[in-house]
Backbone and ligand atoms as CSV (ligand in chain L), in Angstrom:
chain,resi,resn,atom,element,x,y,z
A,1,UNK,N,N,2.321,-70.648,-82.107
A,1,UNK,CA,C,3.550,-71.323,-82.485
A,1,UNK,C,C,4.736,-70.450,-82.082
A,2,UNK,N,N,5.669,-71.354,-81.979
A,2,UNK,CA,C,7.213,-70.699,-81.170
A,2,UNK,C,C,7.852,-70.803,-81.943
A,3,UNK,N,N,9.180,-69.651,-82.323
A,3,UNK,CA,C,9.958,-69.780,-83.610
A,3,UNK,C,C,11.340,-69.643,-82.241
A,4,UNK,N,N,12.364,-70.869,-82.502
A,4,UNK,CA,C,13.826,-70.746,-82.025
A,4,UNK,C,C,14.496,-69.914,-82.840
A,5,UNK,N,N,15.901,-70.082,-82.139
A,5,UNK,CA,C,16.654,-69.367,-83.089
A,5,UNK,C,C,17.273,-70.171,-83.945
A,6,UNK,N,N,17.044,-71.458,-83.904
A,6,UNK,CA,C,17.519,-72.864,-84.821
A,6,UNK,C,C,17.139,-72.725,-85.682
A,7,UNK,N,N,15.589,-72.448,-85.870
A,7,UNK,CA,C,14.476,-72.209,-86.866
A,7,UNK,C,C,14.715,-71.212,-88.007
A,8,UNK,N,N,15.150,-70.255,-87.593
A,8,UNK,CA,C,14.819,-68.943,-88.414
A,8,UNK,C,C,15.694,-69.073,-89.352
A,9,UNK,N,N,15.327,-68.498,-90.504
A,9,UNK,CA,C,16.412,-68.693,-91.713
A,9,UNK,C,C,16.721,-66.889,-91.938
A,10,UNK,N,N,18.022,-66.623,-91.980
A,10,UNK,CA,C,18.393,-65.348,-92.043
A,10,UNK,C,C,17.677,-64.766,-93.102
A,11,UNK,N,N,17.143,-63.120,-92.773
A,11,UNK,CA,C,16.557,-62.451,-93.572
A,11,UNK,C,C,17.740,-61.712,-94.251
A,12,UNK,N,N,17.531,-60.630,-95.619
A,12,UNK,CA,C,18.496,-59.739,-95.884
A,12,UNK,C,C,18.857,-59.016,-95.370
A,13,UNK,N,N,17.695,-57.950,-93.940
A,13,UNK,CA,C,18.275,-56.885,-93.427
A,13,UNK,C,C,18.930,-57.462,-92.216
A,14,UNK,N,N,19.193,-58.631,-91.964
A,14,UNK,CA,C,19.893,-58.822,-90.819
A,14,UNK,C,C,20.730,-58.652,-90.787
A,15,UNK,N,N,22.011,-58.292,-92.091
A,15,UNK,CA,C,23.489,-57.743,-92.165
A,15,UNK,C,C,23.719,-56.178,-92.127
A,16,UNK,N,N,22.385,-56.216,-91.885
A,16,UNK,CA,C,22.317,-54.339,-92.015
A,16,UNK,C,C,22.115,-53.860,-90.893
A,17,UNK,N,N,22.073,-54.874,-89.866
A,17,UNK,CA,C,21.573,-54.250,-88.074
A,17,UNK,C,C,22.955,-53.586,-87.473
A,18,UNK,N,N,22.892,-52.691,-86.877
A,18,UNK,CA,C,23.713,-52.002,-86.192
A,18,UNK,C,C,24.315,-52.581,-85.135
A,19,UNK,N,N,23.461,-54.099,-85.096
A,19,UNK,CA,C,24.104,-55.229,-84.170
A,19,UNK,C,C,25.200,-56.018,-84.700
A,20,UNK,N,N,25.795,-55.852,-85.820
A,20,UNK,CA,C,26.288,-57.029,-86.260
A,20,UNK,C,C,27.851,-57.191,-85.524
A,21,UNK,N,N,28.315,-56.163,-85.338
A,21,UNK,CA,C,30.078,-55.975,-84.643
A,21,UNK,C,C,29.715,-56.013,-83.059
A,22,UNK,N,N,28.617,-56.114,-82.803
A,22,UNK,CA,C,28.342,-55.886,-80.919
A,22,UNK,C,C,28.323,-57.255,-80.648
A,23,UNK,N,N,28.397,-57.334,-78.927
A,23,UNK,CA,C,28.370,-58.978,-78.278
A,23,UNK,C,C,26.940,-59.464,-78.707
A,24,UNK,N,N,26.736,-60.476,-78.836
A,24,UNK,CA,C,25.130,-61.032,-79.301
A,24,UNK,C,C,24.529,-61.060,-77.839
A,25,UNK,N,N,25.992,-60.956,-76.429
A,25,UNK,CA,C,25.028,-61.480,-74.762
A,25,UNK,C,C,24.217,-59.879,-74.786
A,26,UNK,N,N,24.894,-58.870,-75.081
A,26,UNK,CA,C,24.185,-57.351,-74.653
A,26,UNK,C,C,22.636,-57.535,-75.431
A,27,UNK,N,N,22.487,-58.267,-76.643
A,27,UNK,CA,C,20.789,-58.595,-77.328
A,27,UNK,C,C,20.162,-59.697,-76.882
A,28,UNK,N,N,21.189,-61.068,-76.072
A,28,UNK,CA,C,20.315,-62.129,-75.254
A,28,UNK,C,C,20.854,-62.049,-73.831
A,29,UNK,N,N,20.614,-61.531,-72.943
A,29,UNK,CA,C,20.881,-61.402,-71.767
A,29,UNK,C,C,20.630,-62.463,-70.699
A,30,UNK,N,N,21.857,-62.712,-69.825
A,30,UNK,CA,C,20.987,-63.837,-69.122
A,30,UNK,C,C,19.718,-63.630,-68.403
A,31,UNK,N,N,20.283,-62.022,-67.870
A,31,UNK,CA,C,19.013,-61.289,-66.937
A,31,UNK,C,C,18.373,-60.745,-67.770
A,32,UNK,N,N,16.738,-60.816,-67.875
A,32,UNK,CA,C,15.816,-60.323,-68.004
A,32,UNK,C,C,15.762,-58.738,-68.036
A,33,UNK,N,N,15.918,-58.025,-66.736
A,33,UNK,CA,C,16.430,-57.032,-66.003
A,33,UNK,C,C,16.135,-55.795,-67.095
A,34,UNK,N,N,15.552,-54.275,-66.576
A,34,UNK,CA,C,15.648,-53.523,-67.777
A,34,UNK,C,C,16.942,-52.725,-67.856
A,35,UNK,N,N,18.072,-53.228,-66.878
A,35,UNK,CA,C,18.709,-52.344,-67.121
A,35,UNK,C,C,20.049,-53.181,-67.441
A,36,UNK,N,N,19.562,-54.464,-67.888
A,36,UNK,CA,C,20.596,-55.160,-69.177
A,36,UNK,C,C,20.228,-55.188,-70.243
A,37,UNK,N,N,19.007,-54.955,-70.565
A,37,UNK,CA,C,18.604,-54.230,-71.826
A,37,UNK,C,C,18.855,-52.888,-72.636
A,38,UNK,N,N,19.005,-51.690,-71.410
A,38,UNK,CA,C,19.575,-50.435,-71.936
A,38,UNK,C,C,20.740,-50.511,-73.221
A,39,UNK,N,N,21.568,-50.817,-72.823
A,39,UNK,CA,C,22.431,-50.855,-73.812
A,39,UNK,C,C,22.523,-51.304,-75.230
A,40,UNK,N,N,21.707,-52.621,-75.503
A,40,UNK,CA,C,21.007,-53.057,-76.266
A,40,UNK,C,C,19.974,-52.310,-77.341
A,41,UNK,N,N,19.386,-51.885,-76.300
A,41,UNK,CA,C,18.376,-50.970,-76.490
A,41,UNK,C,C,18.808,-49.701,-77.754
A,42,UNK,N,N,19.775,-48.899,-76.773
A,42,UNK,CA,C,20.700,-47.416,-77.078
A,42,UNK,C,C,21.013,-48.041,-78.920
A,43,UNK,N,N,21.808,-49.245,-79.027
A,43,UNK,CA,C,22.169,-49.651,-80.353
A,43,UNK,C,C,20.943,-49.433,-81.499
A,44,UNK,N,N,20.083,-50.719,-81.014
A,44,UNK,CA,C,18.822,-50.477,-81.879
A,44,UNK,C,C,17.960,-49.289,-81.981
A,45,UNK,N,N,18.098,-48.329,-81.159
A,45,UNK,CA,C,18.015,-46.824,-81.862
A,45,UNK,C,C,18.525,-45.943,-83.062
A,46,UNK,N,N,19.506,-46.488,-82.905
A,46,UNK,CA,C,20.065,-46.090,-84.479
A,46,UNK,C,C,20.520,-47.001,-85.564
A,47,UNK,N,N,19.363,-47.787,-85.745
A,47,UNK,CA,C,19.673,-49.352,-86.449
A,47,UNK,C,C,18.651,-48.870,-87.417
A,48,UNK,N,N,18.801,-48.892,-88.976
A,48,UNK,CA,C,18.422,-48.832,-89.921
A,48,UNK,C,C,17.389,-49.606,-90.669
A,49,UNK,N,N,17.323,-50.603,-89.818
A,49,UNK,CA,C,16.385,-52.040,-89.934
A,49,UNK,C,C,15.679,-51.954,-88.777
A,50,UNK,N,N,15.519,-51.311,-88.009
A,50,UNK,CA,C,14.700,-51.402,-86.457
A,50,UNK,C,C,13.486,-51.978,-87.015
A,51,UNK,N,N,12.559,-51.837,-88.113
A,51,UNK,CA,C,11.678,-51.908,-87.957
A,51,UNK,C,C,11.135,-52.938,-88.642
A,52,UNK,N,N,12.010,-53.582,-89.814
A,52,UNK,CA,C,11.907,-54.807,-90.250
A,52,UNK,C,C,12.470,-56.058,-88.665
A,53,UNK,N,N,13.245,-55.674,-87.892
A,53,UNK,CA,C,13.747,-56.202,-86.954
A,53,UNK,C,C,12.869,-56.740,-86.366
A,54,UNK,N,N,11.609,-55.836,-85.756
A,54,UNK,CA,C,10.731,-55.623,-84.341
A,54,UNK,C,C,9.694,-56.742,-85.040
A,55,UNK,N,N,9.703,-56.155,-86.475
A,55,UNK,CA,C,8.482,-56.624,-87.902
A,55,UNK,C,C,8.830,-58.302,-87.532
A,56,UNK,N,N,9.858,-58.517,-87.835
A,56,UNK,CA,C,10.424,-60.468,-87.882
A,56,UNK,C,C,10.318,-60.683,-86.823
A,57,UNK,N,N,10.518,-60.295,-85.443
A,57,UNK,CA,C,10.642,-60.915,-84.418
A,57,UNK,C,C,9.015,-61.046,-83.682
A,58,UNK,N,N,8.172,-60.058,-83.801
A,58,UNK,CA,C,6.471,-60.145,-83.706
A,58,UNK,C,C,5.727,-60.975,-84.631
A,59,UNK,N,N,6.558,-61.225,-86.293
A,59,UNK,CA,C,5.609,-62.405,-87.207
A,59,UNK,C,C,5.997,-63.748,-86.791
A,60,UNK,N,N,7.202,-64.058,-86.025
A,60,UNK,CA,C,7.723,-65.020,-85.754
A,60,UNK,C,C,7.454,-65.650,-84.308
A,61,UNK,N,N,6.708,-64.505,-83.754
A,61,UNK,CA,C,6.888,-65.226,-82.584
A,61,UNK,C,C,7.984,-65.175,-81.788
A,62,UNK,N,N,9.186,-64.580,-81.951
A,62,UNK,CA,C,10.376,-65.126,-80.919
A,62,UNK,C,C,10.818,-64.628,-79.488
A,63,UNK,N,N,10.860,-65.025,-79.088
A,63,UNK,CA,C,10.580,-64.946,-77.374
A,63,UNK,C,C,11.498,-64.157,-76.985
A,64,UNK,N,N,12.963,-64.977,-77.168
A,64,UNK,CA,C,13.729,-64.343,-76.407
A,64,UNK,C,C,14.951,-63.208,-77.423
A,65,UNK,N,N,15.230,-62.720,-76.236
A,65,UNK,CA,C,16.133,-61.953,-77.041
A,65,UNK,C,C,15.506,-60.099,-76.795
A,66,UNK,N,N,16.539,-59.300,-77.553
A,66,UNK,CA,C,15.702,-57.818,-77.898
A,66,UNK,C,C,16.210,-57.580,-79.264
A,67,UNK,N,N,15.030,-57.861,-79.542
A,67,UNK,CA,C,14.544,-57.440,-81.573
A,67,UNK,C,C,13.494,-55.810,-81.505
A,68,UNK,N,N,14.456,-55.191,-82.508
A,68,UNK,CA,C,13.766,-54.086,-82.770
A,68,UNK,C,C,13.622,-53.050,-81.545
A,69,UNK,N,N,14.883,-53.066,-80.970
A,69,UNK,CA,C,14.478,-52.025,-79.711
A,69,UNK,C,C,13.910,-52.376,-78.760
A,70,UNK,N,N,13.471,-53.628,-78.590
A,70,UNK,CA,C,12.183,-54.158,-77.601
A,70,UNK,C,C,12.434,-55.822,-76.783
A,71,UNK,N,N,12.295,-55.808,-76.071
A,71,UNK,CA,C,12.536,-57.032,-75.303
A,71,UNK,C,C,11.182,-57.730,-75.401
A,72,UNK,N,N,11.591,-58.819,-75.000
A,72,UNK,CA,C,10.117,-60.066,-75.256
A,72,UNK,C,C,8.989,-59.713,-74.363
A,73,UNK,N,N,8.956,-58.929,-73.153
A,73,UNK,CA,C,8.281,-58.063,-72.642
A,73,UNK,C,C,7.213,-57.327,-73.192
A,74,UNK,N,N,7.960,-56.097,-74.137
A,74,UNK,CA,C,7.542,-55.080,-74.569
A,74,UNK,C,C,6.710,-55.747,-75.788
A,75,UNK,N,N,7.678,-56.934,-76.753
A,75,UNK,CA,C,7.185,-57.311,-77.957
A,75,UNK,C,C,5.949,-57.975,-77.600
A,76,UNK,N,N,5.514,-58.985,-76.447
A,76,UNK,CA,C,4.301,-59.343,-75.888
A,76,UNK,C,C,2.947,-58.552,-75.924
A,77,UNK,N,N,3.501,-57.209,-75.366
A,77,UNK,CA,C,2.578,-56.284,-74.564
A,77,UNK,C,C,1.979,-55.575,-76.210
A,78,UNK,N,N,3.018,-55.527,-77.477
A,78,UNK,CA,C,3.009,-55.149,-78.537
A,78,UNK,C,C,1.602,-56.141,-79.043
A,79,UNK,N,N,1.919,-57.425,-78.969
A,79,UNK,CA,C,1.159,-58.542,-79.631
A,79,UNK,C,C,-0.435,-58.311,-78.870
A,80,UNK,N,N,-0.663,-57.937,-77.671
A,80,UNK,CA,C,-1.776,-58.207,-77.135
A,80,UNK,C,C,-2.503,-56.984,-77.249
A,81,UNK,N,N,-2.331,-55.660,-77.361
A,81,UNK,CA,C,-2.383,-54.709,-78.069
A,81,UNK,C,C,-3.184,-54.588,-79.173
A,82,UNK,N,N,-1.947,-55.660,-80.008
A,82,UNK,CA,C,-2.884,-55.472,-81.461
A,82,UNK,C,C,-4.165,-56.744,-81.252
A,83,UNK,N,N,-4.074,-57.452,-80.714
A,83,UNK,CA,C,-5.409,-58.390,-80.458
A,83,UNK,C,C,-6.671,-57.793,-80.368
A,84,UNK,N,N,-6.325,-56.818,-79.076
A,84,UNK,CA,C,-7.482,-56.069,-78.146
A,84,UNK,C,C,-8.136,-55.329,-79.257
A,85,UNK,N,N,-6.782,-54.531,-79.997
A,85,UNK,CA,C,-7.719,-53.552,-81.371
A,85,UNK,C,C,-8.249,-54.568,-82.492
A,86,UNK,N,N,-7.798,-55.455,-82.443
A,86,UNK,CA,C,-8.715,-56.344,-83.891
A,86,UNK,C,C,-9.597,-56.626,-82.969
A,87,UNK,N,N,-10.244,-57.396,-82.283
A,87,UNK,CA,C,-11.595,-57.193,-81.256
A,87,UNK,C,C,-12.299,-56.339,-80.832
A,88,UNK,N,N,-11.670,-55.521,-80.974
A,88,UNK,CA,C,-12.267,-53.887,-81.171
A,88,UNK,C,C,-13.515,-54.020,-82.569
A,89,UNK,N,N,-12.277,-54.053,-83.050
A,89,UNK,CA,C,-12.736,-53.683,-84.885
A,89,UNK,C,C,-13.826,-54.722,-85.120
A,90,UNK,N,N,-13.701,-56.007,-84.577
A,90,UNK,CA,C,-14.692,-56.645,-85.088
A,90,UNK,C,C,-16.122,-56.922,-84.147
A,91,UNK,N,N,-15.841,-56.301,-82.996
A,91,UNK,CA,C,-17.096,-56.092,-82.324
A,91,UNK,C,C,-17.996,-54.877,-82.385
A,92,UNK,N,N,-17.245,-53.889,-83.338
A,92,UNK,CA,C,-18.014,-52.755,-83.671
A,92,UNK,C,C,-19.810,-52.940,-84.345
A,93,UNK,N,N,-20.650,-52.339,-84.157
A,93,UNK,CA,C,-21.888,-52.741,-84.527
A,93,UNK,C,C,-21.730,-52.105,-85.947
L,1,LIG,S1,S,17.034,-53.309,-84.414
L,1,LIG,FE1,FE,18.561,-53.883,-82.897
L,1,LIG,S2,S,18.546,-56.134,-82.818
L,1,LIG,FE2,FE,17.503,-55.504,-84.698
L,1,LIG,S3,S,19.059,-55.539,-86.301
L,1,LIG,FE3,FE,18.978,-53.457,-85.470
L,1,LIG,S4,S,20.507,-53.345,-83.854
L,1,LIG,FE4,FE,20.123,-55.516,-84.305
């Protein structure tokens, strides 16, 4: 399942992101690109919520955008990751 951004109902730490006074285009970029992400990026390094951030945007599903330091890229590569290790875990003898 796919969560929009129509969908989502604001959490509490979302007034607490270090994003809130920045452009919202530097966190949805038109380009993909990693180096329209940098900047983005640099913010959510010192974001106090990074990790409830990365946390909502991987339970949710949400595609686009960079939540938690991480672009839909990285958050993917995050999701398939943890797959491979629960298949791990449950193919253990
Ligand atoms: S981690 Fe980044 S996108 Fe998430 S709330 Fe903090 S600054 Fe905003």
């Amino acid at each position: 399942m796919t969560t929009t951004l129509i969908d989502m109902a604001p959490a509490p730490w979302m007034t607490e992101g270090a994003c809130q006074d920045e452009d919202p285009e530097l966190f949805f970029p038109i380009s993909s690109s990693e180096a329209s992400a940098e900047r983005a990026r640099a913010i959510c390094d010192g974001c106090q919520v990074r990790d409830e951030c990365l946390r909502y945007a991987l339970t949710n599903r949400i595609k686009d955008g960079i939540w938690g330091g991480r672009t839909e890229q990285q958050r993917q590569s995050l999701i398939r990751a943890r797959r491979r290790r629960r298949l791990k875990v449950r193919t253990r003898p």
